[in-house]
LODOKOL-474342 format. One record per atom (N, C-alpha, C, CB): residue in one letter; x negated, y negated, z. Coordinates in steps of 0.1 Angstrom, whole numbers, plus 5000, padded with zeros to 4 digits. Atoms other than C-alpha are relative to their C-alpha. Glycine has a CB too. Layout:
BEGIN
AXYZ...
***
This chain:
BEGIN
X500749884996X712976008656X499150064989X501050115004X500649955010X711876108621X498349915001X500949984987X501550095006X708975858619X499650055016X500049764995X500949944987X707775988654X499550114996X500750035013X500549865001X707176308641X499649994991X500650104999X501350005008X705176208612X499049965006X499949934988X501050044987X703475988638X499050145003X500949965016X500349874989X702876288661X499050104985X502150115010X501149915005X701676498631X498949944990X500650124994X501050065008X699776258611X498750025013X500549824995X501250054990X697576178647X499550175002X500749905017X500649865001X697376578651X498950034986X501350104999X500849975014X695976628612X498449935004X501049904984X501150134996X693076288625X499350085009X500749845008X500749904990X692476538655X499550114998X500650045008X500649895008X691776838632X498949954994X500850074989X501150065008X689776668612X498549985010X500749834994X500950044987X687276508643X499750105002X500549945013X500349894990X687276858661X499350094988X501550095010X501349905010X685777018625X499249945000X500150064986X500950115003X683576708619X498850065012X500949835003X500549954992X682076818656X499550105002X500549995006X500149855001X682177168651X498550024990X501650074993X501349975007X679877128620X498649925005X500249964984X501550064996X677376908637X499550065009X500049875004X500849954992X677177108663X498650115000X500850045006X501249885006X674977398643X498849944996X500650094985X501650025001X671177378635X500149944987X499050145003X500949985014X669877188605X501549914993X499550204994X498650055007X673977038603X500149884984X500749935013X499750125012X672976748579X499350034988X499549845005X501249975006X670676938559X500649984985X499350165004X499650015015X671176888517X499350104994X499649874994X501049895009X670377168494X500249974985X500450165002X499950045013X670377188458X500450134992X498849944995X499349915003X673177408453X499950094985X501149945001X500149915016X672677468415X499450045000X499849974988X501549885000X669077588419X500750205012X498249875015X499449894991X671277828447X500450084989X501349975010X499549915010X673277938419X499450064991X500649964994X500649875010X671178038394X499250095009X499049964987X501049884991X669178258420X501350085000X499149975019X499049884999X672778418430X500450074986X501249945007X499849945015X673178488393X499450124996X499649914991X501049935008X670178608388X499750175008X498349885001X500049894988X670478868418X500450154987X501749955016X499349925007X673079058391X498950054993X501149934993X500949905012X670279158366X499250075009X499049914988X500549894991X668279308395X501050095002X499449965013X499149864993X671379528402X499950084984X502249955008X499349875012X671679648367X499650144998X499749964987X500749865000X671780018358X500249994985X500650155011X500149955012X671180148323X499149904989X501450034996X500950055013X669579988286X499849865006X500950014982X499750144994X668779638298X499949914986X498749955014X499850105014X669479328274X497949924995X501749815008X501550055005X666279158253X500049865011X499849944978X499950104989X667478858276X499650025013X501149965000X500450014988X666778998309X499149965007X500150065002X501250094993X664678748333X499750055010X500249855003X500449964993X664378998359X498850094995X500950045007X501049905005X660879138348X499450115003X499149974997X500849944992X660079358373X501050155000X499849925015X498949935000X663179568366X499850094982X501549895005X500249945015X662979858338X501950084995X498350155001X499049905003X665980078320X500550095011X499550084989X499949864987X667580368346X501650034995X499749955023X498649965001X670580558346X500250034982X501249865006X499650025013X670280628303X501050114996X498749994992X499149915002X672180928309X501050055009X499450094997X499349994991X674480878332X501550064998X499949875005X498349935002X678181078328X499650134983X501849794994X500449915014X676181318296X500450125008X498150004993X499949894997X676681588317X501650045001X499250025011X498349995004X680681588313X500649944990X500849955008X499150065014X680781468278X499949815007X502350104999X500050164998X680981078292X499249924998X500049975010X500750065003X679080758280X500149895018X500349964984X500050124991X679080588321X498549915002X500550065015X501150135002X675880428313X500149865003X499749994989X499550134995X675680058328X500250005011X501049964996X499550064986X677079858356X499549995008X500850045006X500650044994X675879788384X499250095014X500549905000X500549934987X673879968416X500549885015X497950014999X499050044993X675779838446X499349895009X500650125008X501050054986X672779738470X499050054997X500250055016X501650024999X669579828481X499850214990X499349975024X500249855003X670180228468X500250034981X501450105009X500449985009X670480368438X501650074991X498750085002X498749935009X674080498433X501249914997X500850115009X498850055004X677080348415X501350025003X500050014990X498649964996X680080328434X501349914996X500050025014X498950135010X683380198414X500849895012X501750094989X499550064992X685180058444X499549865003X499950065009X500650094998X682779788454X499349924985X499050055011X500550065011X681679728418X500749924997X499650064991X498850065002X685079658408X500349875011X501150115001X499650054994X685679448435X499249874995X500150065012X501450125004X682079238426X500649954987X498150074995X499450085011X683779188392X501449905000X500250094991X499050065001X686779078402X499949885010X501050105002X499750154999X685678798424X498649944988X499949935021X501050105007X682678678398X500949984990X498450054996X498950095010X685978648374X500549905008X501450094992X499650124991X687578478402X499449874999X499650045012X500750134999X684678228404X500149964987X498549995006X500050065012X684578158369X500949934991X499750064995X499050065000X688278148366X500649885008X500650075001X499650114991X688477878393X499249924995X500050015016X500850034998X685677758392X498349954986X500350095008X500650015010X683777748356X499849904996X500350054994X500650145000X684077408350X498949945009X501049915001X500850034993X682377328375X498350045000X500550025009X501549925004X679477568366X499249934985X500550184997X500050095011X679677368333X498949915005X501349924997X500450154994X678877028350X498650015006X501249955013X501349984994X676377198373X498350044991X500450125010X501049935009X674077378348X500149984987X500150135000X499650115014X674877188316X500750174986X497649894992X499449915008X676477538302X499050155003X500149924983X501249874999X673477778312X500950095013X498049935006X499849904990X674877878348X501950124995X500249885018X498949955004X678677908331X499550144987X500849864994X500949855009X676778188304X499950095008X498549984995X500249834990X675178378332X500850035009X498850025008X499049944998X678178438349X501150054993X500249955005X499949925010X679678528321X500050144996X499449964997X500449894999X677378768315X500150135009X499249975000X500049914988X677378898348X501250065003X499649935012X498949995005X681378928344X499550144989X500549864994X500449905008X680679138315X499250145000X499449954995X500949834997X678179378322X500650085006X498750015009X499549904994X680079498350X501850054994X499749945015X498649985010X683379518327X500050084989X500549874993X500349905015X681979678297X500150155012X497849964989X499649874997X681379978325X501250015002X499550045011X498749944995X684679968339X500750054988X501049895008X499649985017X685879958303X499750175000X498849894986X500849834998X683580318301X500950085004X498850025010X499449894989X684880488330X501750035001X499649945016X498749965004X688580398321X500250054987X500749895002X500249955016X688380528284X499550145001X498849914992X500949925002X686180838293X500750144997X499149995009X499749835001X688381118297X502149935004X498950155019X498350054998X692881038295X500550075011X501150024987X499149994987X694581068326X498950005011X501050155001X501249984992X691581018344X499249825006X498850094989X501050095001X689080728357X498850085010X500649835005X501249934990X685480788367X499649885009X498650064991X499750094992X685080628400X498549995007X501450035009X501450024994X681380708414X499050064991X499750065013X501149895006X677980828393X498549995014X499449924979X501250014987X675280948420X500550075010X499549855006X500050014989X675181168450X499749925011X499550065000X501150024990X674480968477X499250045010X500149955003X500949984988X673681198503X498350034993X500850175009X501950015009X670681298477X499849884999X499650064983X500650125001X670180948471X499549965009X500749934995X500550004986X669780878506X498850065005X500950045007X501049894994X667181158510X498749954994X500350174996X501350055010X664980938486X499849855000X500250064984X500450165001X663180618484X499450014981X498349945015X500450055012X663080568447X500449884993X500350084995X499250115017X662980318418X500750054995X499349944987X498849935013X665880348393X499250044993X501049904991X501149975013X663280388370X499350174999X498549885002X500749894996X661880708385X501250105006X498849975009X498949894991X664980868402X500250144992X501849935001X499649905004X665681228398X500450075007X499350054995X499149924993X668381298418X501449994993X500049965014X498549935009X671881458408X500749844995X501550125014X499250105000X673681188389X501350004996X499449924995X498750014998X676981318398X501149914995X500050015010X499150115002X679881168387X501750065004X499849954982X499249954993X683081188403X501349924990X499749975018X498950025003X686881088391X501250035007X500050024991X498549974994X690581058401X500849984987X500549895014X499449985016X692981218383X501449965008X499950194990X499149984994X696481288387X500650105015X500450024990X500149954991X696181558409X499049965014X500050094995X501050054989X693081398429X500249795001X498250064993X499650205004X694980998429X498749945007X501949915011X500350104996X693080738439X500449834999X499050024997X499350145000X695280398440X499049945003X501249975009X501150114993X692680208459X498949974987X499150095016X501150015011X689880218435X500749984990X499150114998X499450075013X692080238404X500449874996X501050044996X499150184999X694179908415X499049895002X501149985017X501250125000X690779718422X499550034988X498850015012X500550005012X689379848388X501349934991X499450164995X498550085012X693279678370X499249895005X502350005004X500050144994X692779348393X498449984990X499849975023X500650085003X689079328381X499950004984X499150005007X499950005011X689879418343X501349874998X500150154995X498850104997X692879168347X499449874996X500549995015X500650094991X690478918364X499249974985X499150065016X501050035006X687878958338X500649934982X499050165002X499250055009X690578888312X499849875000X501350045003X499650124994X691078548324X498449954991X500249985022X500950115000X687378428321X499650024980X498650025014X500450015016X686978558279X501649974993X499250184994X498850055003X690878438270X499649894988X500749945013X500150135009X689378128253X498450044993X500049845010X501349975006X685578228245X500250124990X499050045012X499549895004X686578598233X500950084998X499750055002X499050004996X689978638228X500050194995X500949884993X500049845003X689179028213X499950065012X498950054991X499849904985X687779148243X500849965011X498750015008X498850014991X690178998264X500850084999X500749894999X498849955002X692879128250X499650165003X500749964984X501049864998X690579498254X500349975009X498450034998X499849974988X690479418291X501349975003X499249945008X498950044996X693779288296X501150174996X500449854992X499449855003X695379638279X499750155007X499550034987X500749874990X693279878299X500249985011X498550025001X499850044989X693679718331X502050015002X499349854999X498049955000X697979758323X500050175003X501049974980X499849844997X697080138320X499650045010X499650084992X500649974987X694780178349X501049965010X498849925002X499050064992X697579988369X501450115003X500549854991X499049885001X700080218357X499350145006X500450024983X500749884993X697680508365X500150005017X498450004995X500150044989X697380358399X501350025009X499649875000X498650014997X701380318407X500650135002X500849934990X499349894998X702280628397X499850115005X500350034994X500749884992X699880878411X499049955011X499150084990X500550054990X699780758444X499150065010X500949955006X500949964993X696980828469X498349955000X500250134998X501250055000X693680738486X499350064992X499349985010X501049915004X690580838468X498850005011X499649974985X500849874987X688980868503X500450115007X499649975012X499549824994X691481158510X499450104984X502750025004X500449945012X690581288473X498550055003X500249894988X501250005008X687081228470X499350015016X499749864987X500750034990X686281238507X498649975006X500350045003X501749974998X682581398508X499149924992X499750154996X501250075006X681381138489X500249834999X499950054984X498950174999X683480798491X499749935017X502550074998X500050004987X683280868527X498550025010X500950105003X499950164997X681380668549X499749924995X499749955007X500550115008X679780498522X501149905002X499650034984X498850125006X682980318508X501550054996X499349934984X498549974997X685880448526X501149915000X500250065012X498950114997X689180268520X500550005012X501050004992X498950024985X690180198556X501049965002X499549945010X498650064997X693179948547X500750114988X500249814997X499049995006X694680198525X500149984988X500649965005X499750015016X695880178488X500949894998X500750144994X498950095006X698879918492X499549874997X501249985010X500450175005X696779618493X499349984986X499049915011X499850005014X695279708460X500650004991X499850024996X498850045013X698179718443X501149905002X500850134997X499550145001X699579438452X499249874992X500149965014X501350115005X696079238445X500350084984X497850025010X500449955015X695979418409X501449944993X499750194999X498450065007X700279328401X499349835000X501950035014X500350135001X698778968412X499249964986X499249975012X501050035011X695878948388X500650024984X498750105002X498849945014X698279148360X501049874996X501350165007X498650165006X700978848365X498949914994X501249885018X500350125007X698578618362X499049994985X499349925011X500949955016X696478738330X501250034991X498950175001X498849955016X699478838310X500649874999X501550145002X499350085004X700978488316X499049944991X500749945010X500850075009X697778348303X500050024984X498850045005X500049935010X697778578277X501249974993X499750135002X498250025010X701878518263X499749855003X502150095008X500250185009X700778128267X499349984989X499349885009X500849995015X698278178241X500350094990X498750045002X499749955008X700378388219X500050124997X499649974995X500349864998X699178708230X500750105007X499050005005X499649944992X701778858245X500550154999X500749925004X499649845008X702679248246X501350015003X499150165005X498549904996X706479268253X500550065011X500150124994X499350024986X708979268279X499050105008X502050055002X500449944992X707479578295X498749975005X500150124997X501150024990X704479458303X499849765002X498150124990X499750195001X705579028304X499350005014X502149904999X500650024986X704178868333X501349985012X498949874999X498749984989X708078838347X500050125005X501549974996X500349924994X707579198349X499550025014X499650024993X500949984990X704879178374X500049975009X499149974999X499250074993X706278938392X500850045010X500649964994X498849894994X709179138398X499650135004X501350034989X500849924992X707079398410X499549975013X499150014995X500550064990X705479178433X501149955010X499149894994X498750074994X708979068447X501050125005X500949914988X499549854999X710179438449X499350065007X500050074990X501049884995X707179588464X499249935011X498950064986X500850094990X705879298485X500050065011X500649865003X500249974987X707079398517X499850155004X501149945007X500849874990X705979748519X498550024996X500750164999X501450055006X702579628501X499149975010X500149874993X501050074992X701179428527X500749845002X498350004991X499250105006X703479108516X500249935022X501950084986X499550074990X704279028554X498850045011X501750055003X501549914992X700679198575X499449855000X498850174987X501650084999X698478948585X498850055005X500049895006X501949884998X694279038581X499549835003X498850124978X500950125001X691878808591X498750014996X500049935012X500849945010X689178978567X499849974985X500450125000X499349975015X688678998531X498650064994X500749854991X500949975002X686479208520X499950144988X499750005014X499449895011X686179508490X500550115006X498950054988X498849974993X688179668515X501549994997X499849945008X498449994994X691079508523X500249864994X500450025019X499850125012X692379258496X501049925005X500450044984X498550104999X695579108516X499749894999X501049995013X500150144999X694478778525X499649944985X498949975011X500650035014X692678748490X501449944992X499350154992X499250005010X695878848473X501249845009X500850194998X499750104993X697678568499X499749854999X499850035010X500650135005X695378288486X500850004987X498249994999X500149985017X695778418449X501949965001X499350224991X498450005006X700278448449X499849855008X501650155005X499950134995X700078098471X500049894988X498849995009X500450105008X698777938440X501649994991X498550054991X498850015007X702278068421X500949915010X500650154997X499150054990X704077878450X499649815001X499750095015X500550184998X702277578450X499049924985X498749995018X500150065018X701377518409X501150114994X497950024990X499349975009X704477658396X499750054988X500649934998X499250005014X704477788361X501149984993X499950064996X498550035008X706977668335X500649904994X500950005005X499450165002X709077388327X500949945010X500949994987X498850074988X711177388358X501250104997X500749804996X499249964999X714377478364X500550135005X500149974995X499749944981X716277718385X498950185002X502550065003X500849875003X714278048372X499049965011X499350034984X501350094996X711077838381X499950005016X500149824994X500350004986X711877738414X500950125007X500349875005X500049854995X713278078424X498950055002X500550094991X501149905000X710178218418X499249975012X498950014987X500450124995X708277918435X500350075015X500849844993X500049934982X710078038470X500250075004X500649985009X500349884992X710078388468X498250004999X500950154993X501850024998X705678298468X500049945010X499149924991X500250114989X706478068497X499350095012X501649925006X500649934990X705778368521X498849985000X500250125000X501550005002X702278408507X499349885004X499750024985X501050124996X701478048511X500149985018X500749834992X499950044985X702778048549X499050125007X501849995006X501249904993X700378368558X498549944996X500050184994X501450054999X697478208539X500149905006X499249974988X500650124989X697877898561X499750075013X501249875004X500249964987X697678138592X498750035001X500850105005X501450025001X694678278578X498549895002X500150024991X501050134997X692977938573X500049935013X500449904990X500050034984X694177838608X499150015011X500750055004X501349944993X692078088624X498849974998X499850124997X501450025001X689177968608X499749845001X499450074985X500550144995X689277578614X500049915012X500449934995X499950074988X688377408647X501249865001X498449955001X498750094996X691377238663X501150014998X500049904997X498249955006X693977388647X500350085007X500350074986X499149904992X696677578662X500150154993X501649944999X500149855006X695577948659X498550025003X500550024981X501550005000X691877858658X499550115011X499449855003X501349904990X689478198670X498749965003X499550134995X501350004999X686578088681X499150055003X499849975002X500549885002X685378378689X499650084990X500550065004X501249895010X684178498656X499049874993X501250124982X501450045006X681778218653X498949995009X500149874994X501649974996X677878268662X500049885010X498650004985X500650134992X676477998691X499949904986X498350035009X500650115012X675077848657X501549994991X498450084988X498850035007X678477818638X500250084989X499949884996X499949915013X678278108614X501150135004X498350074996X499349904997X681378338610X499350125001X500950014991X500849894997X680678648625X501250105001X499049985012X499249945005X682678938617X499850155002X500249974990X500749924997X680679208619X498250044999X500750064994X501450005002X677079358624X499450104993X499449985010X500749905011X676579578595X500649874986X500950225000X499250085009X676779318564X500749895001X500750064997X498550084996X678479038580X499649904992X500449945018X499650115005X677778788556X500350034982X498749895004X499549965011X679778978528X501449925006X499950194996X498950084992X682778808553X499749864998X499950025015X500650134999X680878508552X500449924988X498350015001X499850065014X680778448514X501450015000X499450074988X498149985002X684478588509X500849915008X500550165007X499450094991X685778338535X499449894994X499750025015X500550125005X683878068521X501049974985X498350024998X499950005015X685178158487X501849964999X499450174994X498150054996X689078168499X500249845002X500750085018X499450134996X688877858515X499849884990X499349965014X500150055016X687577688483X500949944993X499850104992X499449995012X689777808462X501549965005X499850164993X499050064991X692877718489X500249874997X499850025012X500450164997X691277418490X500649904990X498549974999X499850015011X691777348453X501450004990X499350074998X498250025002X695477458448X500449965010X501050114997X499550104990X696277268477X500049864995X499250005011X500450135002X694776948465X500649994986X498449965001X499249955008X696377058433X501649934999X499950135004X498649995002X699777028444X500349885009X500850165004X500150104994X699176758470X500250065013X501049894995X499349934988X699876998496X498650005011X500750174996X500949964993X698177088532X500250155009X499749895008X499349864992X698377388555X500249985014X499050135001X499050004987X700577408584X499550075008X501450044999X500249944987X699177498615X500649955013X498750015002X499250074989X701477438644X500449854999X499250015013X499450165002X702377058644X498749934994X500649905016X501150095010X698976968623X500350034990X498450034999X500249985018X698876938584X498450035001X500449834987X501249965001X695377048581X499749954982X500050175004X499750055012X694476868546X498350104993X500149795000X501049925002X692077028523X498449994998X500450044991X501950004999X688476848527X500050105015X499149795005X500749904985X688877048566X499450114993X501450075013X500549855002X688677388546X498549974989X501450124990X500950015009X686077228520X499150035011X499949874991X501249994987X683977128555X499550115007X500549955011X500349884992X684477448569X498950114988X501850095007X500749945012X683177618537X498749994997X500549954990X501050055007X680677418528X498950025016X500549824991X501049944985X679077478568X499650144998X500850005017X500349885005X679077848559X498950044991X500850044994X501050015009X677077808528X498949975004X500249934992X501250104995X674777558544X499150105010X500649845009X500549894989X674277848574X499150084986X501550115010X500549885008X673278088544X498549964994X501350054987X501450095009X670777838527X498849935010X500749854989X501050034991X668877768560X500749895008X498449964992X499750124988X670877468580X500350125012X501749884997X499349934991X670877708611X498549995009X500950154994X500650044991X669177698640X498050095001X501150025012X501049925000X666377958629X499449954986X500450165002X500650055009X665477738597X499650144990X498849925007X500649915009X665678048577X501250014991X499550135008X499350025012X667278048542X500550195003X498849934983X499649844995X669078438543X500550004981X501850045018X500149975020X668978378499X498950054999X499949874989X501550035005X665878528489X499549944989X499550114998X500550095009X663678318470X500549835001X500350074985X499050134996X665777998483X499149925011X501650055007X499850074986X664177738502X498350075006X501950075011X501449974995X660477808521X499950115011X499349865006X499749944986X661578058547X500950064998X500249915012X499149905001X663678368539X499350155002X500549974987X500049894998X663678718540X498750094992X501450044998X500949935015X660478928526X499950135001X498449954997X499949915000X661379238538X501050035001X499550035006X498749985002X664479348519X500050154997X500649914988X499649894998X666279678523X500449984988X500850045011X499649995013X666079768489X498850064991X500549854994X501249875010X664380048465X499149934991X501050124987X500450035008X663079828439X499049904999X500849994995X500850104996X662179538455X498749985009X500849945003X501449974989X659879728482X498450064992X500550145012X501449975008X657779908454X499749914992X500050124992X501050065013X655279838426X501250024987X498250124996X498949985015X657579788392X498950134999X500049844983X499949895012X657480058367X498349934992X501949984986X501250055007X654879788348X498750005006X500149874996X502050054998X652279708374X499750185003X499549855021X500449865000X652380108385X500950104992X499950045016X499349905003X653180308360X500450165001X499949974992X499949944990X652880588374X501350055006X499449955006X499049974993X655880798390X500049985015X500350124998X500150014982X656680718429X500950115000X500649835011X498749934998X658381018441X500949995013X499750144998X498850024989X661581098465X499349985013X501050115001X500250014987X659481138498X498649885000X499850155008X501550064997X656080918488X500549844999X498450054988X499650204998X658480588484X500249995016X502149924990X499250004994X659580658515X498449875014X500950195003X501250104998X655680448531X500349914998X499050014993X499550114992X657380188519X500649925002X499649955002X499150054987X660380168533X499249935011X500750135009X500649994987X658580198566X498949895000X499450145003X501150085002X655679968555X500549815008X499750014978X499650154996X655779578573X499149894989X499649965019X500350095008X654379458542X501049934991X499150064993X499250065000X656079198525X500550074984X499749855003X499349925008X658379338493X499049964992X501449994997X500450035013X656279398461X500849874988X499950154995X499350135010X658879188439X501049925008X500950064986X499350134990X660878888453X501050064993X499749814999X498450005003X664778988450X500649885001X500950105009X498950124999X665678668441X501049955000X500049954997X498550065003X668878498446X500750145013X500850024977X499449954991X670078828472X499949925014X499650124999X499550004990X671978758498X500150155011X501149944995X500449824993X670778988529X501350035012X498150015012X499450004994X673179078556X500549935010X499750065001X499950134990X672578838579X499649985013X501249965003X500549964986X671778738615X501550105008X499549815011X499049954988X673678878646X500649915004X499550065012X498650104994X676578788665X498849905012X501950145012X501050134993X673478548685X499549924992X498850035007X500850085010X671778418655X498850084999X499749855004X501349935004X669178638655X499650084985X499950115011X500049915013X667578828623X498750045001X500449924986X501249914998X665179118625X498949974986X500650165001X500149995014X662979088585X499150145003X499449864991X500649904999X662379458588X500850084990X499950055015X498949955009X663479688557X500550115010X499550064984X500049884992X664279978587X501249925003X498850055010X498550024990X667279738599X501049964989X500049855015X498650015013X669679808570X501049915003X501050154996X499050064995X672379668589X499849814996X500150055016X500750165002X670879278583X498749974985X499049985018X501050015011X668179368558X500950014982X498750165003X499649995014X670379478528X501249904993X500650154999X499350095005X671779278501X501250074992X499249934992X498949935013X674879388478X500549884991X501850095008X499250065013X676779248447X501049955005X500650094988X498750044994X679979208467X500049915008X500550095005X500550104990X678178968489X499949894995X498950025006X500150115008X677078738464X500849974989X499150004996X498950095011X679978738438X501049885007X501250124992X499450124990X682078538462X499049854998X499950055018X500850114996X679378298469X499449954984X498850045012X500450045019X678678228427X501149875001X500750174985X498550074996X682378078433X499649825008X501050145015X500850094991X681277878461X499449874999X499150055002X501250085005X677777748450X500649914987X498650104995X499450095009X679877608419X500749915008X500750064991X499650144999X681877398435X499549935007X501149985002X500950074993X679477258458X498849934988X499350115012X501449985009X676677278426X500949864988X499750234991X499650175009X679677038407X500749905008X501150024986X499850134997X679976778429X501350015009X500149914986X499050044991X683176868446X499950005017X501150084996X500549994986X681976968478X498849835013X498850164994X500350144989X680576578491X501249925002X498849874994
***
């Protein structure tokens, strides 16, 4: 009987395989080849167009000047830096943090590969891009004790204006959560991506590591103990921009994750600070606190929202690459993580043709996840980016994912992955690349302040709040190419308007394209054929 039932599920696994094989041929453009590294450095290069404040002698976005030089002066604060979110002009920590914490992600998974691809140049500018947005967080946690500053910028004034950074002169508010005004959500994503960002300077910079890795323990702690959203706090301004809708628990689960795994890095290399903050600690947090966390919820999302599934890829990896030498500690740990690995296989279920669970309902006629139609290919990347990185501690450990009586092995999720991408870079039935600057046929009317006017250089000259607003509205094509952004995307048909007036599809963000950095590496080194 036993050998029947490997039978039975070996020929199931052969039948997954086929029914994705089919699935990706069925989309437009399916066999198309790109040249992923050239992808990457455009998605790289996206990051220096976002930047706010002093810009570096290095910066290769020329069209882009200084802004923000006094950003947090009006409360004593240096928040100068970091990044602008999207197409506007205000800095909101939620989604920044989140951008940093998967472009450590990609670099921590994923850096060798960026190596291989770019002979050491693409592994630099992510890096960089890492950095920039860390040195703020760094800022905003430092600025004032018992505090973090979490937004600089009105946006309803920002909104009321079409300006360049360069020229803005609206309130550049800055908001924080304290003890009395908590914000868990935002704090716990600013630990995870000071954690995160830990990871990728460990060996290059072991100073600032150890900087982010220390601040990110206190933020964490800040987070735990003074619980509460900071869209009930901060409502009139958080809100609807970049309301937490899942809540505070799944960032502090994702942030204990990133904490365990940065401090173990850190006490393997000698660095370690002492039982209270060890990485068994964190652990035992994560084993304590799991199930009223999120630990047992299944999302089929992941987005700077709602981190479960993220954090469900990320503890999976403790379950299926052990740390240690073994023995019974070891594998204790090993299967209280087992949960995590059996929800991320439900996750991945949902997303591969033939498997037991499979929706097919959130993919487009053309084969592109579709999730939603404000932004949907911030889903797009993030899903691409999970299944990756699944992919990888799977193949890792020798393992596959269990969906009903299939093993699902991990070239299915590479396949499914790597179709996503290919949708983004033009295999799709509208022959249109949705990178700008990618490919002969992309977007030239991007929902975005900077990229619609004249730089600062060619008109120097002030544009003010209501005379940018021409051109918004204008169907001329953007004065500067936003290269490397990733725009929203088509519709749940495949359709895509290139009008800057249809925000919903026109605008790019940071949180869209750090995922996909991830991505484009491992496709860019070779693992992805």
């Amino acid at each position: 009987m036993a050998a029947v039932r490997v039978s039975d599920k070996a020929a199931a696994s052969v039948a997954v395989v086929v029914v994705v094989f089919l699935f990706l041929m069925a989309g437009g453009n399916a066999v198309a080849a790109f040249n992923y590294a050239d992808a990457l450095d455009k998605a790289l290069l996206f990051f220096e167009a976002q930047r706010s404040g002093k810009l570096p002698p290095g910066q290769r976005v020329a069209w882009r000047g200084d802004s923000g030089l006094s950003d947090g002066a009006a409360e004593g604060a240096d928040l100068v830096g970091g990044y602008y979110d999207a197409g506007d002009n205000v800095k909101f920590g939620l989604p920044m943090a989140f951008t940093v914490t998967m472009l450590s992600w990609s670099v921590a998974e994923f850096g060798d590969a960026m190596a291989r691809a770019g002979g050491g140049g693409h592994l630099e500018g992510a890096r960089a891009a890492v950095r920039w947005g860390a040195d703020y967080l760094l800022k905003a946690a430092a600025a004032l004790p018992g505090a973090l500053y979490v937004q600089v910028g009105d946006p309803y004034q920002d909104h009321r204006c079409w300006e360049r950074p360069e020229d803005m002169d609206t309130p550049r508010s800055v908001y924080k959560v304290t003890p009395d005004r908590p914000g868990s959500d935002v704090a716990g994503e600013t630990a995870a991506a000071l954690a995160a960002a830990s990871l990728v300077f460990r060996a290059c910079d072991p100073g600032y590591s150890s900087k982010l890795l220390q601040t990110a323990r206190k933020v964490f702690d800040f987070a735990d103990r003074y619980r509460g959203s900071y869209s009930d706090s901060l409502s009139s301004v958080a809100c609807p921009f970049y309301c937490s809708y899942s809540g505070y628990n799944d960032e502090l689960l994702w942030a204990a994750a990133w904490l365990h795994l940065a401090t173990a890095a850190a006490e393997k290399g000698g660095a370690g600070a002492g039982s209270n903050s060890s990485a068994e600690a964190y652990l035992s947090y994560i084993y304590s606190n799991g199930h009223t966390l999120g630990a047992e919820q299944d999302d089929f999302t992941f987005s700077w929202d709602d981190k479960r599934v993220g954090t469900k890829v990320l503890l999976a990896k403790g379950f299926l690459q052990p740390r240690g030498g073994g023995g019974d500690k070891t594998a204790q740990a090993a299967a209280a993580l087992q949960l995590y690995k059996a929800h991320a296989d439900r996750y991945v279920c949902s997303l591969v043709p033939g498997a037991a669970g499979f929706q097919s309902s959130q993919y487009t006629p053309g084969g592109l996840l579709f999730k939603s139609g404000d932004s949907n290919m911030q889903y797009v990347t993030s899903t691409a980016f999970l299944l990756l990185a699944y992919a990888k501690y799977l193949a890792g450990a020798g393992a596959t994912v269990s969906c009903g009586g299939a093993a699902v092995p991990p070239p299915a999720l590479v396949a499914v992955a790597k179709r996503q991408v290919d949708y983004i870079l033009g295999a799709n039935s509208e022959g249109m690349s949705y990178m700008v600057g990618f490919g002969g046929r992309f977007p030239r009317r991007v929902h975005h302040r900077g990229a619609s006017m004249p730089s600062a250089r060619a008109h120097p000259a002030r544009i003010g709040c209501d005379e940018g607003f021409r051109y918004l509205h204008s169907a001329e094509p953007d004065a500067n190419v936003l290269v490397g952004a990733v725009v929203g995307g088509p519709d749940g048909a495949d359709g895509y308007t290139d009008s800057r007036d249809n925000y919903a599809q026109a605008e790019p963000s940071t949180y869209t394209n750090a995922p996909l950095v991830g991505a484009l590496a491992f496709l860019a080194g070779g693992r992805g054929h």
